[in-house]
N, C-alpha and C positions, 0 to 999 in steps of 0.2 A: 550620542543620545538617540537614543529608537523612537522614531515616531508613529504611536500609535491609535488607529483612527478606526472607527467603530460603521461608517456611513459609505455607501457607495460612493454617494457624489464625492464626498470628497478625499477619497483613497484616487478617484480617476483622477479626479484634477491635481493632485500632488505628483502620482506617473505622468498624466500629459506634461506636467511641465519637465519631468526628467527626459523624456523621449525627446520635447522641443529642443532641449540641452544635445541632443546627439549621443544621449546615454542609451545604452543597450539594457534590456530590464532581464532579471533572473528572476525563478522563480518557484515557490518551496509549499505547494498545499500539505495542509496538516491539520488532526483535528484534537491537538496540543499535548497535552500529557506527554510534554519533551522528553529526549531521551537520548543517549548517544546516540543513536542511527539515525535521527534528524539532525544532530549538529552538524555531522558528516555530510549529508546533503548540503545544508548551509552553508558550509563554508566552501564546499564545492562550488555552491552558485556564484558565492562571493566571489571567487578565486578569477570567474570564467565570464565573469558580468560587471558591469558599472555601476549597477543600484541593482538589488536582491529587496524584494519583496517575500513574507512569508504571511502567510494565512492560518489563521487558528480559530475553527469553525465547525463544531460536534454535527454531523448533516443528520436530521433528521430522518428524511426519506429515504435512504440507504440501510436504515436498520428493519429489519424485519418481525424483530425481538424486542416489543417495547423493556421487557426487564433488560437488557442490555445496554439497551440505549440512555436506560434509566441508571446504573453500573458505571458509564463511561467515565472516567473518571475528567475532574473539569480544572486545572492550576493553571489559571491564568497571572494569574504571578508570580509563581514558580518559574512559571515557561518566561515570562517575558528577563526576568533575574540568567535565565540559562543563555538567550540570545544575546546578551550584552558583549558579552565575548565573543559572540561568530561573524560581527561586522557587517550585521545585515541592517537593512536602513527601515524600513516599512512594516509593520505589522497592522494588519487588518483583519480585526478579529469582529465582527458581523454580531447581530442577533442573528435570531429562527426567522422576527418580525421583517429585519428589515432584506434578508436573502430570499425572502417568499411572502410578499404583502397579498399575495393571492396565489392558488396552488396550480404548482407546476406542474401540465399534464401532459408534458412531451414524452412521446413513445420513439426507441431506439430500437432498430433490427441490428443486431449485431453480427447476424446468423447462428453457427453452431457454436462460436465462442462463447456466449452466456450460457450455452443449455449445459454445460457439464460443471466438473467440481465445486466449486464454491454457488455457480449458477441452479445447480441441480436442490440446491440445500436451503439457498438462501432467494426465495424466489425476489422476483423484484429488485436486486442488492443494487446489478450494475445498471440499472434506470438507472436510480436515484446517484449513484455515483458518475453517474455519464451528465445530468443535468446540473450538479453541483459546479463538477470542472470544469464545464462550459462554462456556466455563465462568471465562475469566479476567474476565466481564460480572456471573457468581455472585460470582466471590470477589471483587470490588472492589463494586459495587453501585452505578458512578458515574449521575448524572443527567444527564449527558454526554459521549459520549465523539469523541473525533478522529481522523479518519482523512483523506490526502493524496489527490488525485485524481490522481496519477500512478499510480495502483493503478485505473484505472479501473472496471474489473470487477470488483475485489476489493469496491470501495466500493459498487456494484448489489449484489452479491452478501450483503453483509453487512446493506443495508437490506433485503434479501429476508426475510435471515436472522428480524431485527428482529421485522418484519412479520407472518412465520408464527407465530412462537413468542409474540406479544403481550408483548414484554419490554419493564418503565419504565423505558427508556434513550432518550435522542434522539443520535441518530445527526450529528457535523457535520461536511459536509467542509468540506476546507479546499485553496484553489488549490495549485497547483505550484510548488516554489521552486526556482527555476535560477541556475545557476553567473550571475556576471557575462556571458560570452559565450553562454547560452543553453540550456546542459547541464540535466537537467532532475540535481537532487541526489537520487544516491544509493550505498547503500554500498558498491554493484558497481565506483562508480567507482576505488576505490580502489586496483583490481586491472588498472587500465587501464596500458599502459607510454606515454613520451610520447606516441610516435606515434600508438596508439591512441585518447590521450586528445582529441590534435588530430584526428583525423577522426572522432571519436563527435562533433561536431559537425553534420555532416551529416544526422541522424536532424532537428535540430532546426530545420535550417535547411531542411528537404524540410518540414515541416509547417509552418514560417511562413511560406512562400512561398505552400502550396496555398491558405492559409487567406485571403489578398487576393483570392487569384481563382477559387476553388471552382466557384462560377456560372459560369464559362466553358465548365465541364466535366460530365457526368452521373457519380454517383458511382463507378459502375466506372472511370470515366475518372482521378477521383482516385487510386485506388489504384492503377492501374497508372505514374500518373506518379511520387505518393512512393514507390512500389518502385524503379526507375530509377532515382530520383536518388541513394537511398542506393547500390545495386549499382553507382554509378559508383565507388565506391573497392571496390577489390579485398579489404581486407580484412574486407569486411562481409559475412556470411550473411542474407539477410531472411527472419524464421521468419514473420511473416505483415504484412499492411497490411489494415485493415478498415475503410470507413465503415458508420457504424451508429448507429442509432436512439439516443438517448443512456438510453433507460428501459429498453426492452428489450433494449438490446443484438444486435438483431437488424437486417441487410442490408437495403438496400430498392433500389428502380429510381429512382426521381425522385424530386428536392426537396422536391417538393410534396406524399409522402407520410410525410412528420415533421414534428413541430414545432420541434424541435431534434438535430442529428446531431452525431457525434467522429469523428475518425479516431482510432487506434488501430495502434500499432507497434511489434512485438518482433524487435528483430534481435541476431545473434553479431556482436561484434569481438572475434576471437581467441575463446579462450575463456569472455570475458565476453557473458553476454546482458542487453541493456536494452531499458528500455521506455516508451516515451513516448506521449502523447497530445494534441491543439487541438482545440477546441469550436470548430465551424468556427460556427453560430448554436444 
C-alpha cells in the first residue's frame, strides 16, 4: 500500500524514520500526468534504493504561460492507480499553499546554461525549476534522485544546481522512453488530436535520421536540415533546433571542438509544444 501524505512535516518525519532505519532513500520528482517514462524511472529507483519516494506536484513558478499551466493536465488518481505496480513507498503530493506559504525569491546564476534553448523562450522556467527541486531535495533528503533526459537542459541545469549548493544528493539520469513508433513520452501528449499525434512523429524522425549522418554536415548545417524536415508539415511551428556542447550547453563551429554534442528541439503542434533531443556522440 502507497502511502500518501499531502504535508511537509510529515512526508520528513516518515523518510527520517526510514533513513534512522539505515534505508537509503530514492527519488522520482514529477508533476503527475503519469506515463510510461516515469514508470521507468520508478522502478529504476526501486530497483537501486531501499525506500523510493515520488513527488507529484504541478510547480507554479516554472510556468511562464499561465494558459499552460492552466492546460496542465492534473490525475491524481490515475497517477497514484499507475504506481501501485512500480513498488514505490511514498507519495507526496503538496498543495501550491503548503510548498509556498510565502513567495520564493531565490535567484540562481547558472551562467550561460539558462540563457539558451529552452532559457531563451521560456524566461524565468529554470528559477522556478531550480527552487522547486531544492526545496523538494530538503524535504525528501533522497540519496538519489531521477531525472529523464528528454528535459535535457532541465538535467544540466539541475546538476549545476547540485554542484553550486554542495547538496548530498547524486543526481541520475536516466535515457528517454519513447512511444513504440518513436514519440519521445510525454504528458503533453495527451493533448495531441489524432492527427497531430501522427505527425509529432516527425520531430523524431528529423533526429534519427541526422544522427546516421551528422558528419556529412558542419553543425549549423544540422540544424538548419532538422528544422526543414519538421516545417514540412504545416502544422508544426519550430520554436528552436540547437546543436550543442552536451556540458555546457553551448553552440559551437566544428566537431572537432566537443567531445560530445545533442541536438536539441522545441516545437508547436497546434497548441501543444514538445520537446525532443539525440546525442549525436
Amino acid at each position: 500500500m502507497i502511502n500518501l501524505l499531502n504535508t511537509i512535516p510529515s512526508t520528513q518525519a516518515a523518510i527520517r524514520k526510514e533513513i534512522g532505519n539505515g534505508k537509503t532513500i530514492g527519488f522520482v520528482p514529477t508533476m503527475g500526468a503519469l506515463h510510461e517514462g516515469h514508470l521507468v524511472l520508478i522502478r529504476r529507483a526501486v530497483a537501486e534504493n531501499d525506500f523510493v519516494v515520488v513527488s507529484i506536484f504541478v510547480n507554479p513558478i516554472q510556468f511562464n504561460n499561465p494558459d499552460d499551466l492552466a492546460k496542465y493536465p492534473r490525475t491524481l488518481e490515475t497517477d497514484l492507480k499507475m504506481l501501485e505496480s512500480t513498488g514505490c513507498h511514498l507519495v507526496f503530493a503538496p498543495s501550491a499553499e503548503e510548498m509556498y506559504p510565502e513567495p520564493d525569491r531565490s535567484e540562481f546564476d547558472f551562467g550561460k546554461l539558462d540563457k539558451v534553448m529552452e532559457g531563451k523562450f521560456r524566461p524565468g522556467h529554470f528559477n522556478g525549476v531550480a527552487i522547486v527541486v531544492k526545496k523538494l531535495f530538503e524535504i525528501v533528503s533522497p540519496h538519489k534522485a531521477y531525472f529523464g533526459e528528454k528535459d535535457f537542459q532541465q538535467l544540466a541545469i539541475i546538476k549545476n544546481m547540485v554542484s553550486q549548493l554542495n547538496l548530498p544528493v547524486h543526481i541520475v539520469p536516466c535515457p528517454i522512453v519513447r512511444e513504440p513508433d518513436g514519440l519521445a513520452m510525454s504528458s503533453r501528449n495527451t493533448r495531441l488530436s489524432p492527427k497531430e499525434r501522427s505527425e509529432a512523429l516527425i520531430i523524431f524522425k528529423a533526429l534519427s535520421g541526422i544522427s546516421e549522418n551528422y558528419s556529412w554536415f558542419i553543425p549549423d548545417g544540422v540544424k538548419q536540415l532538422v528544422r526543414g524536415e519538421i516545417q514540412e508539415s504545416p502544422l508544426f511551428r519550430v520554436e528552436y533546433v540547437d546543436v550543442v556542447d552536451t556540458e555546457t550547453l553551448q553552440p559551437f563551429e566544428d566537431w572537432n571542438d566537443v567531445e560530445h554534442a545533442v541536438v536539441c528541439v522545441a516545437a508547436f503542434i497546434g497548441s501543444v509544444r514538445l520537446i525532443d533531443n539525440i546525442k549525436l556522440f
